[in-house]
ROGU-781318 format. One record per residue (C-alpha): x, y, z; chain; residue number from 1. Coordinates in steps of 0.1 Angstrom, whole numbers. Each point is the difference from the previous one (the first is absolute). Layout:
# residues N
r X=X	Y=Y	Z=Z	chain=A	n=NUM
...
//
This chain:
# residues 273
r X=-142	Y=-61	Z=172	chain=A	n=1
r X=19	Y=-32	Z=-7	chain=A	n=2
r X=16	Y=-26	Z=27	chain=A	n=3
r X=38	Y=8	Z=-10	chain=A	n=4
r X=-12	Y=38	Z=7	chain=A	n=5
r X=-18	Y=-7	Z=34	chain=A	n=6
r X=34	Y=-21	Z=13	chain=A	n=7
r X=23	Y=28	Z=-17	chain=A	n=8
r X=7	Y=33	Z=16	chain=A	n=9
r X=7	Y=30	Z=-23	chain=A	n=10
r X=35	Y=8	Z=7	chain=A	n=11
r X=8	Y=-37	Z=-21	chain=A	n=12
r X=-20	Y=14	Z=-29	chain=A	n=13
r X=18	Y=34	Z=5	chain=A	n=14
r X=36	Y=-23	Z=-2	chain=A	n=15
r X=-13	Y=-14	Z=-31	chain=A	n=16
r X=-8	Y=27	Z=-17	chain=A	n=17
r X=33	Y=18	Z=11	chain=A	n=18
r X=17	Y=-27	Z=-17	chain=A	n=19
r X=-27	Y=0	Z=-27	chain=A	n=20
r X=8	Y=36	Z=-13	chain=A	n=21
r X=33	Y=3	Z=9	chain=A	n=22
r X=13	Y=-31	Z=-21	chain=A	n=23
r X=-21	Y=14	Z=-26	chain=A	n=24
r X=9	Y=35	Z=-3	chain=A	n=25
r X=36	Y=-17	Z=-12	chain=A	n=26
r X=-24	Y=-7	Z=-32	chain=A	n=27
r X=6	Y=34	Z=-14	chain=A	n=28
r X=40	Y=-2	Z=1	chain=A	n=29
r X=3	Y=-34	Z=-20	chain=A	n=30
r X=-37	Y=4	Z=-20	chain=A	n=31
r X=22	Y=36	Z=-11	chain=A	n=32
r X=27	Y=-19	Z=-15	chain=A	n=33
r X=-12	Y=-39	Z=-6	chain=A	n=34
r X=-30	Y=6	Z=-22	chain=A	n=35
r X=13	Y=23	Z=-25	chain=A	n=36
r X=19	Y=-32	Z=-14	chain=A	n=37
r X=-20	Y=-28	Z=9	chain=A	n=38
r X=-39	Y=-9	Z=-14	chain=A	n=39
r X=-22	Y=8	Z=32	chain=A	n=40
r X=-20	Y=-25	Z=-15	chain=A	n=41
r X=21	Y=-26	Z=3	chain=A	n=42
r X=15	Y=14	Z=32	chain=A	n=43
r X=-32	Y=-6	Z=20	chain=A	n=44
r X=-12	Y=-32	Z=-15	chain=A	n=45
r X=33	Y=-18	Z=11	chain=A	n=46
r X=0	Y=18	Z=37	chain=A	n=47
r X=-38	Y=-6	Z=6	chain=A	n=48
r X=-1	Y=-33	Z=-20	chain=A	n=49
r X=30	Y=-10	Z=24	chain=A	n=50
r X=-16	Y=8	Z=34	chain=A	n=51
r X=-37	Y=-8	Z=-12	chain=A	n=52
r X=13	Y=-37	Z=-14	chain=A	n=53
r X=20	Y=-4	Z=35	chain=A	n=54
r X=-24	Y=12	Z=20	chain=A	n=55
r X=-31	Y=-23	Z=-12	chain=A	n=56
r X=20	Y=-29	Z=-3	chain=A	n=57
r X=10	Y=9	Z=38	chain=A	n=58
r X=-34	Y=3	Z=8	chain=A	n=59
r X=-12	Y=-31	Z=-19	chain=A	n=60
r X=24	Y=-23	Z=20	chain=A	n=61
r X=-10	Y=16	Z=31	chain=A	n=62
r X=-31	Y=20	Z=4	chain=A	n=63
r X=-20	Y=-11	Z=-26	chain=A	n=64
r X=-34	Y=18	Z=22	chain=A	n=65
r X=13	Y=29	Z=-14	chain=A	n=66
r X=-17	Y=-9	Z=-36	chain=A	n=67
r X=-28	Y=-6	Z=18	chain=A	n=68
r X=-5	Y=34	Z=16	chain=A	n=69
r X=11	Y=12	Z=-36	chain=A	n=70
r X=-26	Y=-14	Z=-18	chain=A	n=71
r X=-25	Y=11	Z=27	chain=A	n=72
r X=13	Y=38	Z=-5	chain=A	n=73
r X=-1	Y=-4	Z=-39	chain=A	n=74
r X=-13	Y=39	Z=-7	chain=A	n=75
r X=26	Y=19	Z=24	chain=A	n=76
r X=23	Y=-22	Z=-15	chain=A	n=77
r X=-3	Y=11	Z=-34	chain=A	n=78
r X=-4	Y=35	Z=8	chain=A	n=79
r X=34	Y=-4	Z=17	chain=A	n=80
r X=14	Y=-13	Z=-27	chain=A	n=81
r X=-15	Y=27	Z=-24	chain=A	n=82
r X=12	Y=27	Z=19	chain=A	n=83
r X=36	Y=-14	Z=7	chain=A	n=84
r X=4	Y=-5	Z=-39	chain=A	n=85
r X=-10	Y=35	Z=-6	chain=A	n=86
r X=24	Y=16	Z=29	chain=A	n=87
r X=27	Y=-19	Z=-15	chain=A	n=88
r X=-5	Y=9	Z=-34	chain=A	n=89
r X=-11	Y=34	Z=7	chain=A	n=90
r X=32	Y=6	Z=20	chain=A	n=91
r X=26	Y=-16	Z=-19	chain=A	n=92
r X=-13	Y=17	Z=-26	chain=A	n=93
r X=5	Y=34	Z=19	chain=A	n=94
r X=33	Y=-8	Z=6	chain=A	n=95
r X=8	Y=-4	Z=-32	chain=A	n=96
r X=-16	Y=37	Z=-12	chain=A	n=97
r X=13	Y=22	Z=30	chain=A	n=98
r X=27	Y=-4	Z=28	chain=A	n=99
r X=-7	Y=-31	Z=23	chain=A	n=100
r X=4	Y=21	Z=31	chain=A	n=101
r X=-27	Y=24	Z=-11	chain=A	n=102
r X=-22	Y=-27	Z=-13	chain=A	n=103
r X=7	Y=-22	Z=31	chain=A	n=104
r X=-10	Y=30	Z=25	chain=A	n=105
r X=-32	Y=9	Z=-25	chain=A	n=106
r X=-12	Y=-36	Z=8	chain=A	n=107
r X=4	Y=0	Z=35	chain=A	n=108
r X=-18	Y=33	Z=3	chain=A	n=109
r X=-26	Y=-11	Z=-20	chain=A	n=110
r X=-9	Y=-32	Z=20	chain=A	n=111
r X=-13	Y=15	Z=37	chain=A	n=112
r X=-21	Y=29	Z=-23	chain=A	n=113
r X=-14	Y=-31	Z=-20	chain=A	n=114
r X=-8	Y=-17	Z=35	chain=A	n=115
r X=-21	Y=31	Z=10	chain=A	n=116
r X=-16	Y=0	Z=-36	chain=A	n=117
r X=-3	Y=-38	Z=6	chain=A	n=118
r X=-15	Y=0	Z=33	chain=A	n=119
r X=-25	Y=30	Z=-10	chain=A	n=120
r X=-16	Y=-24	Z=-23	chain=A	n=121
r X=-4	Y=-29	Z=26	chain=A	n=122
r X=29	Y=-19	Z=-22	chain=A	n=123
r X=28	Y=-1	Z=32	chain=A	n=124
r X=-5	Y=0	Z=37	chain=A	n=125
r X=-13	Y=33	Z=14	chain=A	n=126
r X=20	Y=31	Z=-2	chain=A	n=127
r X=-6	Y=36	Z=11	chain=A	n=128
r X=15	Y=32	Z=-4	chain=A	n=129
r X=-17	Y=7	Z=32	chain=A	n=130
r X=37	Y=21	Z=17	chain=A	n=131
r X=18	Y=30	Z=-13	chain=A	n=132
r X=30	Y=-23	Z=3	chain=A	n=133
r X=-14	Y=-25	Z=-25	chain=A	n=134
r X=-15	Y=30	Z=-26	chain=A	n=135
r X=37	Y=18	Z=2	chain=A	n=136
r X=24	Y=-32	Z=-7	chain=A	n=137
r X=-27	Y=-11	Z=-27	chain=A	n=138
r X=5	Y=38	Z=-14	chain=A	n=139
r X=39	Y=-2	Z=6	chain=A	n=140
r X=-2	Y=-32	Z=-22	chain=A	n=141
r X=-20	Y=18	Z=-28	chain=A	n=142
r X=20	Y=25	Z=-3	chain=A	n=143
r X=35	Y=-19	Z=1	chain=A	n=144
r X=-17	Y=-20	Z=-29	chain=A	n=145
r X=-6	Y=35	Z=-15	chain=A	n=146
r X=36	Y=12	Z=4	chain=A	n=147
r X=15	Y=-33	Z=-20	chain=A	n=148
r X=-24	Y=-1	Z=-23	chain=A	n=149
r X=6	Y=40	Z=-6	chain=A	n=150
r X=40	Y=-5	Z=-1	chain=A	n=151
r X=-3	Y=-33	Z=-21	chain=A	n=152
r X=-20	Y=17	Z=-27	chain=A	n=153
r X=24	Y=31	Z=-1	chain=A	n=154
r X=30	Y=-23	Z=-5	chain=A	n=155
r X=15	Y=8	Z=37	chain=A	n=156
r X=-6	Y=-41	Z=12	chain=A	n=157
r X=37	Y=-16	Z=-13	chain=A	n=158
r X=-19	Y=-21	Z=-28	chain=A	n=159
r X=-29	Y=-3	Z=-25	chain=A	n=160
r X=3	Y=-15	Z=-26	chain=A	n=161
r X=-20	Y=24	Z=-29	chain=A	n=162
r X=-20	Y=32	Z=5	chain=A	n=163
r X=-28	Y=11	Z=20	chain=A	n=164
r X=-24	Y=-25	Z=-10	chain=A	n=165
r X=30	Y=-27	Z=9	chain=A	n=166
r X=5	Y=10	Z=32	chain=A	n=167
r X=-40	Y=7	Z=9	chain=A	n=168
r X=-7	Y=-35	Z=-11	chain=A	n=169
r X=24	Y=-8	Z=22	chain=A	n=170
r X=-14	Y=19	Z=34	chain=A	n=171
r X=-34	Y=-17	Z=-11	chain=A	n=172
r X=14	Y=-35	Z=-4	chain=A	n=173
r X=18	Y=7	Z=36	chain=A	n=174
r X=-34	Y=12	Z=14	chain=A	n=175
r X=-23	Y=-32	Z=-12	chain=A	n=176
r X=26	Y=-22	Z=10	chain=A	n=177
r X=-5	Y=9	Z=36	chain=A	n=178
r X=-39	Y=1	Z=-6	chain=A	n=179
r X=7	Y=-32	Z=-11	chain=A	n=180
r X=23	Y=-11	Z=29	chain=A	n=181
r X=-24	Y=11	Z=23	chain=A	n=182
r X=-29	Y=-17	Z=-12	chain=A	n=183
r X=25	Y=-29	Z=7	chain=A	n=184
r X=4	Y=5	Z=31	chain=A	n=185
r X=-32	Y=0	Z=7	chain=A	n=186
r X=-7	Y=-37	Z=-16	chain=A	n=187
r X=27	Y=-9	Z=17	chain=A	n=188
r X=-9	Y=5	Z=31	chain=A	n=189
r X=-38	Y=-13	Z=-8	chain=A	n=190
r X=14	Y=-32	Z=-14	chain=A	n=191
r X=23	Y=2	Z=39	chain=A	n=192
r X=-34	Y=0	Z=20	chain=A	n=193
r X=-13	Y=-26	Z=-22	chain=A	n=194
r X=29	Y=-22	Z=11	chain=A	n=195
r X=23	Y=1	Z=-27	chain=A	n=196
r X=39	Y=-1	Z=20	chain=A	n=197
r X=25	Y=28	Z=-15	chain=A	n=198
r X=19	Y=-28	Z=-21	chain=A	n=199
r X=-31	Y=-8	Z=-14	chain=A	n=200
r X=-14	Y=33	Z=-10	chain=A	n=201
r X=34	Y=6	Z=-14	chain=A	n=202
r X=2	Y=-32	Z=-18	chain=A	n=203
r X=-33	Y=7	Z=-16	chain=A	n=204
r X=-7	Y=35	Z=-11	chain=A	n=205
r X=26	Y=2	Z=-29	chain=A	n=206
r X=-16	Y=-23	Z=-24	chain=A	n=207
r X=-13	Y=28	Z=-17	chain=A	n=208
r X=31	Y=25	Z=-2	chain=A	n=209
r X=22	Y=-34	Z=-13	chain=A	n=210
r X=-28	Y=-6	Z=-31	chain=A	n=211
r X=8	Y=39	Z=-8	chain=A	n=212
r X=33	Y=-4	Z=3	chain=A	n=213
r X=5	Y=-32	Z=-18	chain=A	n=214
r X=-20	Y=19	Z=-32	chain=A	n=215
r X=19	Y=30	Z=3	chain=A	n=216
r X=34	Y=-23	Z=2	chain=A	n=217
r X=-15	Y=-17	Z=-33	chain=A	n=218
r X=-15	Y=29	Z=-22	chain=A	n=219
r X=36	Y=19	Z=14	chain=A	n=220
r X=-18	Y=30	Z=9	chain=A	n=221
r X=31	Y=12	Z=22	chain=A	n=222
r X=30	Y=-20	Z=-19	chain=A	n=223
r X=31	Y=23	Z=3	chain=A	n=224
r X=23	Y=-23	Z=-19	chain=A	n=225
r X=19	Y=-33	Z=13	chain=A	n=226
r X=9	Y=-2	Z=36	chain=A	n=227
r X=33	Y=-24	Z=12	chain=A	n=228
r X=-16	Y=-24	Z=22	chain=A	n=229
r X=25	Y=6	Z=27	chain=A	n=230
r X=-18	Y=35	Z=0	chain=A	n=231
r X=-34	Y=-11	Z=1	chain=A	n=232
r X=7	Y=-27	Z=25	chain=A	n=233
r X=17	Y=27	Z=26	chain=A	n=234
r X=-25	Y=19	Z=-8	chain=A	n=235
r X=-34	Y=-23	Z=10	chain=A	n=236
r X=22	Y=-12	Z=25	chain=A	n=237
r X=0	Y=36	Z=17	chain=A	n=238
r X=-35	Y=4	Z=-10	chain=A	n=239
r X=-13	Y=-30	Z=21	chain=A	n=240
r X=18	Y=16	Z=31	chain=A	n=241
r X=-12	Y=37	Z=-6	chain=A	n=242
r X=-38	Y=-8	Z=-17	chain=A	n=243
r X=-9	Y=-34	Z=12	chain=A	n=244
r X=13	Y=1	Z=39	chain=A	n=245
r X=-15	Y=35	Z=5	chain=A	n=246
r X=-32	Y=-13	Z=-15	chain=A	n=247
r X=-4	Y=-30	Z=27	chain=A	n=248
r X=7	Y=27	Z=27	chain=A	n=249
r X=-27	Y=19	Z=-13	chain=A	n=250
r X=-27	Y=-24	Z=3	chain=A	n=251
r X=16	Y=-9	Z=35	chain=A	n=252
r X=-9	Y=37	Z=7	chain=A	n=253
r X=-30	Y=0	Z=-12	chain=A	n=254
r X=-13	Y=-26	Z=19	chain=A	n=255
r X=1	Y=25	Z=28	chain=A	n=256
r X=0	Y=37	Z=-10	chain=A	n=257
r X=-27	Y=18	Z=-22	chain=A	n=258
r X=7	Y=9	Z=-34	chain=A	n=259
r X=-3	Y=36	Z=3	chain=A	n=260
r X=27	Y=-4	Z=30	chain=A	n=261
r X=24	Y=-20	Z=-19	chain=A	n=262
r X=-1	Y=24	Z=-31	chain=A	n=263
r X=8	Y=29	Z=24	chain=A	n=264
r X=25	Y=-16	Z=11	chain=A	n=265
r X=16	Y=-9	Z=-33	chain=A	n=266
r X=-2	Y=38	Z=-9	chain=A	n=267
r X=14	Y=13	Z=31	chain=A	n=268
r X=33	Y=-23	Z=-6	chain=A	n=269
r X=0	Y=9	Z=-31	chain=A	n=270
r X=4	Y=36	Z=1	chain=A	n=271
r X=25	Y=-4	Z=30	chain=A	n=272
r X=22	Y=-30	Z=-22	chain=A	n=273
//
């Protein structure tokens, strides 16, 4: 257990993740309408090259020790940076093949059943399913992923954008993103007891995704024709605010809650937003 958790009691990490989820959840509304015009590509390398530029240069000027402990954590770091590339990717990808809400929820269910899967292998921090409380809402969760995926396939979600095999590579995209976001989570909060601060984690874990992005960008795997740069500029500007801030509060969360906690708490808003 790290310092920051030891002087932190969990209703702060319960406040952060709150604000966490619920600032993200608003992802689905403007991911439903943004990114059918604009090159997700290109979308995510100017938010995440904007607060991962910022944020270093903030930390060079003033916490420089935070290189330091980076260096010293080099193999959680990559893996953090691995998995949040492929949860991006994976997701905005989803997005893209079925309706964001669906592929939104899909992730977030997916994410405390990866922590269990995660946890069984010694990957995360210990987790049980040692209550009936715990084996029924990780059931309930199962089968609401069931029930999308079953209304998404029969053409009863809003949106997909081809035929069956569309919209199930679309559930399946939406389920390895949250894998993938939950394998984050758990780096991040290895790189937090290590001693990495939350702006520092957060400044260093997208190096990975913004090399994908910056080749996707370039080989125009998602162009969708010109964009106005008033458009685009609204648009990353609205992205920092709904990807980027609920981001920082996440790692502020994490600092103090488990992973499997903080994912069941993403679902349960979720279903109730």
């Amino acid at each position: 257990m790290s310092i920051a958790q030891l002087r932190q009691p969990i209703w702060i990490g319960l406040v952060w993740s709150i604000l966490y989820i619920g600032l993200e959840s608003t992802q689905s509304v403007f991911f439903s309408s943004a990114l059918q015009s604009l090159d997700s590509f290109l979308f995510g390398l100017l938010v995440f090259g904007v607060t991962t530029t910022l944020l270093s240069a903030g930390i060079f000027f003033c916490d420089r020790k935070q290189f330091s402990y980076a260096r010293q954590s080099l193999i959680p770091l990559i893996a953090c940076n691995l998995s949040t590339a492929a949860g991006w990717v994976l997701y905005l990808l989803a997005i893209q093949l079925i309706e964001p809400a669906v592929a939104f929820t899909v992730s977030s269910a997916a994410m405390p059943v990866a922590a269990i899967v995660f946890a069984h292998f010694n990957i995360a921090e210990p987790e049980h399913l040692n209550t009936l409380s715990k084996r029924f809402g990780i059931a309930m969760i199962i089968l609401g992923m069931l029930f999308l995926g079953g209304t998404t396939l029969a053409g009863y979600s809003g949106f997909v954008r081809g035929g069956f095999g569309v919209g199930l590579g679309g559930l399946l995209c939406a389920i390895a993103s949250g894998a993938a976001f939950s394998l984050m989570l758990v780096y991040c909060r290895t790189l937090d007891n290590a001693g990495l601060s939350p702006t520092g984690v957060f400044a260093f874990r997208f190096f990975a995704y913004l090399a994908l992005a910056l080749a996707g960008w370039h080989l125009q795997l998602d162009y969708k024709g010109p964009v106005e740069n008033n458009e685009l500029i609204q648009a990353v500007l609205i992205g920092l605010a709904i990807m980027a801030v609920p981001l920082f509060a996440m790692q502020k969360a994490i600092a103090t809650v488990s992973v499997f906690l903080l994912s069941c708490i993403k679902v349960l808003i979720c279903n109730f937003a």
